[in-house]
N, C-alpha and C positions, 0 to 999 in steps of 0.2 A: 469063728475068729478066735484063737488063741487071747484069753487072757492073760492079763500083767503079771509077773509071777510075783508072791510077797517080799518084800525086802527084810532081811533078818540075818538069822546065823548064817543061811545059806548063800554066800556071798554068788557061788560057783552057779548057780538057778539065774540068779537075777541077770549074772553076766553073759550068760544063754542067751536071756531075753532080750539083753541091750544088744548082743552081737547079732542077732536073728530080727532084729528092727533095724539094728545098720544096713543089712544085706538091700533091704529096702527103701533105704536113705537119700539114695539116689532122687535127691530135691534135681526140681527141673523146670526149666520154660518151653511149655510149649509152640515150638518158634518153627520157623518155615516152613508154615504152613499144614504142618502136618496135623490129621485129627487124629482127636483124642480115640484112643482105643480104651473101649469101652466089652465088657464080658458078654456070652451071649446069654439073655436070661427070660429064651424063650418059653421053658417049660414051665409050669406053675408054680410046681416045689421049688425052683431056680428063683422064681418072682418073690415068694414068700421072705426065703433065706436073706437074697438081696435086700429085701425091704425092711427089713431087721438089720443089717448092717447101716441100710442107710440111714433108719432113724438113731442107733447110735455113734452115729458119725458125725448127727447132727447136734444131738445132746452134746457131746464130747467139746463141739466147735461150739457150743453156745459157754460152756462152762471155759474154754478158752479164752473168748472174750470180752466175758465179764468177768474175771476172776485173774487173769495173767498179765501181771505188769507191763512185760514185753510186750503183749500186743495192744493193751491200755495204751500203751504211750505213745506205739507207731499211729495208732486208729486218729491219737489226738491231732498227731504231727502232721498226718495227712488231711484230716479236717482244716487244721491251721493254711497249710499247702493248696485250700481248694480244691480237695480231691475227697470228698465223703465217702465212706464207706457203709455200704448197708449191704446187711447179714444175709438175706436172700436174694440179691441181686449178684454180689460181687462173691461168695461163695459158692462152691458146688460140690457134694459130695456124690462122689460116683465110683464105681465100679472100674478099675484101672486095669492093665496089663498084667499085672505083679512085679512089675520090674523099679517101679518107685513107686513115692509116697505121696507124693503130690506135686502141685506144677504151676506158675503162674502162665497164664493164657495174656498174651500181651492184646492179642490183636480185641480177643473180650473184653477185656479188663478185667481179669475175673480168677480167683485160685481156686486150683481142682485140688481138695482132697481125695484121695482116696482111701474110701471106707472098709477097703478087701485087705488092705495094708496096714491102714493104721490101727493098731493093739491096745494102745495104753490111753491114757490119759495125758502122763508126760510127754509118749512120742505127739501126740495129737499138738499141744503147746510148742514142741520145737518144730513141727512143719509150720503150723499157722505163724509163727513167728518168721522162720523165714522167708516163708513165702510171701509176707510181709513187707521185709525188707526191701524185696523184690519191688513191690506195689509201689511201696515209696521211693523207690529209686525210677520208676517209670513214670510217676506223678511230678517230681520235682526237676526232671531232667533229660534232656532230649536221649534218650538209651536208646542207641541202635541196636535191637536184639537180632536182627535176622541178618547183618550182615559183616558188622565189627565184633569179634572176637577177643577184644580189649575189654569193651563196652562190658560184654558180660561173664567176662574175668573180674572187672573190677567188682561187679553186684557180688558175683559166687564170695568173694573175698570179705565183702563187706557180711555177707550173708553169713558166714560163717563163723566171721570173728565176733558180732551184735548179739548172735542170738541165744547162743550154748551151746549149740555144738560141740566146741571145744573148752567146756567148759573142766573144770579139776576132776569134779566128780566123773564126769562122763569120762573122760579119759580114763583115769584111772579103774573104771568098770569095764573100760574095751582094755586094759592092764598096758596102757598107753602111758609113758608116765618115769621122769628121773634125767629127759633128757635138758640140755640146757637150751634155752629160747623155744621149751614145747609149744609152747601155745602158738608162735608162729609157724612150726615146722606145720601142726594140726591146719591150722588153718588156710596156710600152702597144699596141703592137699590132700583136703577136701574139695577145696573148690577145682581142685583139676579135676576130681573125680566127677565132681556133677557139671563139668565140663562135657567131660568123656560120654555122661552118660544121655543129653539131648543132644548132642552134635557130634557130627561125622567126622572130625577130626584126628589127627595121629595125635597121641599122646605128647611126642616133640613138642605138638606146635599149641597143644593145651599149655603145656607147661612154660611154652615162652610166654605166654599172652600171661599168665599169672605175673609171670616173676618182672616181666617189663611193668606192671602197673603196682607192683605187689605194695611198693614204699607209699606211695602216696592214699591207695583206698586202703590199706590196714589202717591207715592214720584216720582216717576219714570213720570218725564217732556219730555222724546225725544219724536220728533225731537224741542219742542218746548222751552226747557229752561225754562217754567215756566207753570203755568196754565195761557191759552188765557182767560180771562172775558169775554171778549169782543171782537167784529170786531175789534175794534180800536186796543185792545191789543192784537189779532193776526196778526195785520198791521206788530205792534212793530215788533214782534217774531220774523215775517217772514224776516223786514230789520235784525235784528241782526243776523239770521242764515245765508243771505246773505254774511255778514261781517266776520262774521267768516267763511264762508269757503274760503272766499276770505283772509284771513288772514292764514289759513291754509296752502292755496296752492303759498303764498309764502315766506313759511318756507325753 
């Protein structure tokens, strides 16, 4: 597995890396029914290699979410919500297609990372995080994923614009960047792409399903009250969501 390449004078290296983790970005729900495709890792040396990605996949996701605001704050949100999340239950790192990076499993409950994909550290925090999103958007809300269209246009939407994806930096590393209303254009499609990329759909009718719900979930900030830019301003988020529920609970 390709490690993170350093960040420094070498701007041109890093942007490699971010574009060659997009390739694999392709976030997704494993939805109608279909199973997960899984690598075949019959041979021994196959078992080995695999089993070394897994445990770093697993390290990667443990330092995710104990250490990343973004998924601090969804974890709480969903606790709050009745929806607990435990790391070896509701996680899974596995061996994927190579075609994305990971996947919320509705009918499980459950997000598949995948360990053959994910590179970094950073990528590792922007799937968990989205995938995430995901979780909380199927915890707090009747989300019809296998047959409304809308439904999960609006999560890709929500998903995209929450987590960082379309964050300054990231953009301007994919050299995405000087248009006026970027961060919606970003955000607009993306989510079509990870539309395109678990459902069988024509591109047309990705793109209407965004743009019909697109006003209302861009706006649509839980659990965070705002859109996070940043680690810093998911630091914010996550003390104010603190505070308010601590406020809350003693109403």
């Amino acid at each position: 597995m390709a490690a993170e390449q350093p960040q420094g004078r070498d701007g041109g290296r890093r942007s490699e890396v971010l574009e060659k983790e997009e390739e694999n970005l392709a976030y997704g729900e494993f939805l109608e029914g279909r199973t997960r495709k899984r690598q075949n890792i019959s041979k021994p040396w196959m078992q080995s290699y695999f089993q070394g990605l897994k445990y770093k996949c697993e390290e990667m996701l443990k330092v995710a979410l104990e250490n990343n605001p973004y998924a601090k704050l969804l974890l709480d949100a969903m606790k709050n919500s009745g929806c607990v999340v435990y790391r070896d239950r509701h996680f899974s790192c596995e061996a994927c297609d190579g075609t994305v990076s990971g996947g919320f499993d509705a009918l499980a409950s459950q997000i598949v990372l995948c360990q053959n994909t994910i590179q970094s550290q950073s990528q590792m925090n922007r799937v968990v995080t989205h995938e995430l999103i995901h979780a909380f958007d199927h915890c707090r809300a009747h989300v019809d994923w296998f047959n409304n269209v809308k439904h999960l246009a609006c999560s890709e939407i929500r998903a995209a614009n929450l987590s960082g994806d379309c964050s300054l930096t990231n953009e301007i590393l994919r050299f995405n960047f000087g248009l006026k209303r970027h961060h919606q254009t970003c955000v607009r499609d993306r989510a079509v792409r990870s539309i395109l990329a678990v459902r069988k759909f024509s591109k047309e009718i990705a793109e209407k399903a965004v743009d019909d719900v697109f006003e209302s979930c861009f706006n649509d900030h839980e659990p965070f009250g705002r859109v996070p830019r940043s680690r810093g301003d998911a630091k914010y988020a996550y003390r104010d969501f603190r505070n308010r529920d601590r406020y809350y609970a003693n109403l």
